[in-house]
C-alpha positions, 0 to 999 in steps of 0.5 A: 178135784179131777178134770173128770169131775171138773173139766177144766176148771182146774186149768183155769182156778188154782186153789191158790186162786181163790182168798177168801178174807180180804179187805179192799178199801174201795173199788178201785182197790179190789180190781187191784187186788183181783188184777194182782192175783192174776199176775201171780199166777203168771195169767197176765201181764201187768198192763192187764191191770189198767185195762180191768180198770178201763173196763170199769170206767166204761162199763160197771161189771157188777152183775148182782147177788153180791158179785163183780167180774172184773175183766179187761177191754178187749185192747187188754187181750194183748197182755193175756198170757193164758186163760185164768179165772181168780176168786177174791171173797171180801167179807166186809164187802165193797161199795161197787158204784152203790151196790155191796160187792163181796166177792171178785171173779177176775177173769184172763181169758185170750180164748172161750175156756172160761165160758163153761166157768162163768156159764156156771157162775150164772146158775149159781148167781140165779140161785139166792141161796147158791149165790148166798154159799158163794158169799159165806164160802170160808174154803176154796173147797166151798168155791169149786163145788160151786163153780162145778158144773152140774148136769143137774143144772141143766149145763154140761160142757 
C-alpha cells in the first residue's frame, strides 16, 4: 500500500490496526476494545476512553450495515495525541442498543484527516454488498482496499 494509491490512509490505519476476530461481551466491552487499540498505537491518551464512552451515553454511533463508530465528545480532543483510525471485526457480533454490530471503526482525530477515510466508509456502508465484504473481511488486505478511496466512486481526495 503506497500513499499514491491510498493517500493517507496509511498514516491513519496501521495494518496493526485492523483485528479481525474478536469477541466483546457487550457494548460497553467493544468501545473498550476499540478505545485500547487506539492507545496502543500511541493515537490517544487513556482518558480518551471515557470520552467514546460519553459519546455512547448521549448519542448511539451505530450508523447501520453491521457498523459503529465509536469516537469521542468533542471535550475528548484534548486526549487526542494524532489522528487515528482502528478497525475491530467481532465476528459473533454486539447487541449495540438493539441492533447487531460487527465491526468498530474507532476513530482519534485532533483534525480533518480522516474525513477522506470515513467519507469512503460511507460508500462502502451504501453499498450491501460492500458493506457485507467489510463484515466477512478475514485480512486487513480485504479492509484497506475497502477503505480506499476510488475514483470510481464518485470521491477522490
Amino acid at each position: 500500500m503506497t500513499e499514491e494509491t491510498a493517500p493517507g490512509l496509511s498514516a491513519l490505519l496501521a495494518e496493526s490496526s485492523i483485528r479481525l476476530d474478536l469477541t466483546a461481551t457487550d457494548q460497553e466491552d467493544a468501545i473498550r476494545q476499540t478505545g485500547a487499540a487506539l492507545l496502543e498505537v500511541d493515537a490517544i491518551d487513556v482518558a480518551y476512553i471515557d470520552a467514546m464512552l460519553e459519546r455512547e451515553k448521549s448519542i448511539s454511533t451505530f450508523v447501520g450495515e453491521g457498523v459503529a463508530i465509536p469516537h469521542g465528545t468533542l471535550a475528548g480532543k484534548d486526549s487526542v495525541k494524532k489522528d487515528a483510525i482502528v478497525v475491530l471485526r467481532f465476528p459473533d457480533g454486539v447487541d449495540w442498543d438493539g441492533n447487531d454490530v460487527r465491526v468498530c471503526v474507532g476513530i482519534a482525530a485532533r483534525g480533518n484527516g480522516h474525513i477522506a477515510l470515513l467519507s469512503q466508509l460511507a460508500i462502502v456502508l451504501l453499498d450491501p454488498d460492500k458493506a457485507a465484504v467489510l463484515r466477512a473481511a478475514t485480512t486487513s488486505a480485504e479492509v484497506y482496499e475497502l477503505l480506499k478511496p476510488d475514483p470510481q466512486d464518485g470521491y477522490s481526495p
